[in-house]
C-alpha positions as CSV (number, residue, x, y, z in Angstrom):
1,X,0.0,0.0,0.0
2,X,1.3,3.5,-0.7
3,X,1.5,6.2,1.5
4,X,0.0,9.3,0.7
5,X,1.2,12.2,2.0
6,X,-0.7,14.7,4.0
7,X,0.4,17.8,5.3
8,X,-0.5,19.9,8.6
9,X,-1.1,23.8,8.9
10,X,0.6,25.3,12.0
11,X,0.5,28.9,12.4
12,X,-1.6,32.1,14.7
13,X,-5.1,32.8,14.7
14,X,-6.0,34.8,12.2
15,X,-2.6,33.3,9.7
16,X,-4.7,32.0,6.8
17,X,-5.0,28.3,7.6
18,X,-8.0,27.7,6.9
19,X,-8.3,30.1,3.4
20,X,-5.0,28.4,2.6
21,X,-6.3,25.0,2.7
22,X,-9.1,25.9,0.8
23,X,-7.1,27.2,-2.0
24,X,-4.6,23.9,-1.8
25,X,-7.8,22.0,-2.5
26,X,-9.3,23.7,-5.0
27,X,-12.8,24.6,-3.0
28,X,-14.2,28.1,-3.2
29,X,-15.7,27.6,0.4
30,X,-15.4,30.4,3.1
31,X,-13.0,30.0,5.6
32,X,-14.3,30.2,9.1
33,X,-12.3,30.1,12.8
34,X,-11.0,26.2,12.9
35,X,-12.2,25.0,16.6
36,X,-10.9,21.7,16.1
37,X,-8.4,19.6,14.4
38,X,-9.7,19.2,10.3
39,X,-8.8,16.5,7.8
40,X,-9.4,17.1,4.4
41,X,-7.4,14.7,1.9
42,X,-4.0,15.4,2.5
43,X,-4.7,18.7,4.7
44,X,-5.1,19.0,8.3
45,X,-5.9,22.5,9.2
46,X,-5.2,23.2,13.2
47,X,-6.4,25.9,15.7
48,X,-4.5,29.0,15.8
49,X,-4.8,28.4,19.8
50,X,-2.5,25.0,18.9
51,X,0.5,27.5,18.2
52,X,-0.2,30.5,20.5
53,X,-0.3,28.2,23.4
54,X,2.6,26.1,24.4
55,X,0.5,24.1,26.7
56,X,-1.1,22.7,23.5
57,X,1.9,22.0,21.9
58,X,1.8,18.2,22.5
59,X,-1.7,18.4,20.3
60,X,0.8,19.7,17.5
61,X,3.2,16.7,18.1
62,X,0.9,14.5,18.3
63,X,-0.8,15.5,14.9
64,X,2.9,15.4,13.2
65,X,2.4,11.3,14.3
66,X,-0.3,11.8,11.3
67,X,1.3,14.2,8.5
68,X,4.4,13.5,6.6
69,X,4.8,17.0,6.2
70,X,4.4,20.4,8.6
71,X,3.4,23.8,6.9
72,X,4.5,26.8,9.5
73,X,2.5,29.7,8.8
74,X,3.4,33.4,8.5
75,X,1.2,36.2,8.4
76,X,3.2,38.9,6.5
77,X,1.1,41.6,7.9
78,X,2.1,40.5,11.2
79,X,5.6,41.4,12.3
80,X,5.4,38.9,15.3
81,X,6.6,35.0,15.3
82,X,4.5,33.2,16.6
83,X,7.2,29.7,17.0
84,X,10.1,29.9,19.0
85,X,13.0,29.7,17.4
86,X,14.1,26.6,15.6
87,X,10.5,24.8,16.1
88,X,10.5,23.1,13.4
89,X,14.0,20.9,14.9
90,X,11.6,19.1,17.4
91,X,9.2,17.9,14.5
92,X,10.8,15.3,12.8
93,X,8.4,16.1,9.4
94,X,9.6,17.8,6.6
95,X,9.0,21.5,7.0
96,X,7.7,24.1,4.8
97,X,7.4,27.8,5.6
98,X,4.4,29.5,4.2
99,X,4.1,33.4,3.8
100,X,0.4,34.1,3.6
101,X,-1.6,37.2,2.8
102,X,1.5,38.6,0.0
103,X,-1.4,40.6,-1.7
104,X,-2.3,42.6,1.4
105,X,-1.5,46.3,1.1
106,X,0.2,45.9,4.5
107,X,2.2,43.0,3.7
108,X,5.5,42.8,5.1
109,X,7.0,39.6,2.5
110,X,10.8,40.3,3.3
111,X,10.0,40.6,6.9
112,X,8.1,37.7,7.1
113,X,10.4,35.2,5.3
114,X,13.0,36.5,7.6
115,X,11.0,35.6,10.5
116,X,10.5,31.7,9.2
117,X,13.8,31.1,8.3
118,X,13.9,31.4,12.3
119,X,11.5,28.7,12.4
120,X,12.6,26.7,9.7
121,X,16.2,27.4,8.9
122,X,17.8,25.9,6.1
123,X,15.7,22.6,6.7
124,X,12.8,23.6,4.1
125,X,11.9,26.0,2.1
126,X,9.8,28.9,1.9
127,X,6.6,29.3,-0.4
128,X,5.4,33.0,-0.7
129,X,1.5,32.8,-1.1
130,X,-1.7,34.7,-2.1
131,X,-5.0,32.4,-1.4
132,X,-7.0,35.0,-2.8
133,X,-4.5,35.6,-6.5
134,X,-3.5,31.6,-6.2
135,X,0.3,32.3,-5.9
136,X,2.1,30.0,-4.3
137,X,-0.7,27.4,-4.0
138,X,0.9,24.9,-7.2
139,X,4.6,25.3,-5.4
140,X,3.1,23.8,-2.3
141,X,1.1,21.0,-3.7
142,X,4.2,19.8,-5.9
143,X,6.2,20.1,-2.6
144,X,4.0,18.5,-0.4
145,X,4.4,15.3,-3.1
146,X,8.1,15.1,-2.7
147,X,9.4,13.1,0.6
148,X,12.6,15.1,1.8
149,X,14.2,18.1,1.6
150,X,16.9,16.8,-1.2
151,X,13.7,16.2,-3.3
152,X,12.6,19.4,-3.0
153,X,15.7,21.4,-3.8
154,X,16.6,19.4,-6.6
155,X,12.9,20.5,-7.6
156,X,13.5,23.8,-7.0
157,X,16.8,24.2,-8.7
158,X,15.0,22.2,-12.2
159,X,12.2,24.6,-11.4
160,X,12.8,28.1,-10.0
161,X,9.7,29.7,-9.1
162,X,9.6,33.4,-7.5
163,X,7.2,32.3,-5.2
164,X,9.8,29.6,-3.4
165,X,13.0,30.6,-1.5
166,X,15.4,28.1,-0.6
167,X,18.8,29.0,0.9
């Protein structure tokens, strides 16, 4: 039997989890506040409260028993981070960094990938995205397919996209 993989959303309340997962599957649904842990295919979209809370952090490690890969969400109109430094070190997944809400007029892009190369270091890359203008959205699904990091840069480097960033 093959393994499919799935991928988890981590990020604030408020990041785009929920709009983002939308747009990965291709549904034109509104997004609403996530309350609980959501499978859809190969998405599981998580409370914000999961990453603003240590206390439920072990819901987040216990979900990355589940996934095969773990999205971190930044909102680029936020200038805080919401992980601690390095997170994404104590989930043994392969990690993506996500920049949502590019197209907003108070986006912060640079500002924002420099927070998640805090959270994800060199270990991943990082996928600039508008849910809303559908950037983004293709790099992640054709990441999310791929089963380490070597994968994906060798994709990256075949394919250059300006919506990826890997250093």
């Amino acid at each position: 039997m093959i393994k499919k993989n799935r991928a988890m959303l981590i990020g604030s309340i408020g990041a785009g989890k929920s709009t983002l997962t939308n747009a990965l599957l291709g549904r034109e649904v509104k997004a609403v506040k996530t309350q609980s842990l959501l499978y859809y295919d190969w998405v599981v979209d998580t409370p914000g409260e999961y990453t603003e809370n240590p206390l439920f952090y072990k819901n987040i490690m216990a979900t990355a028993l589940e996934v095969t890969h773990v999205l971190y969400l930044q909102d680029s109109t936020k200038k805080k981070l919401i992980f601690p430094h390095g997170f994404s070190m104590g989930i043994n997944k392969v990690p993506i960094g996500v920049v949502t809400k590019s197209d907003s007029e108070q986006a912060d892009v640079k500002g924002a990938v420099e927070l998640l190369k805090k959270v994800v270091g060199n270990k991943g890359p990082i996928v600039i995205t508008s849910a809303l203008n559908n950037e983004g959205i293709d790099e992640i699904r054709a990441l999310v397919t791929m089963n380490t990091v070597q994968e994906m840069k060798a994709y990256i480097d075949k394919q250059p996209s300006p919506f990826i960033i890997f250093k």
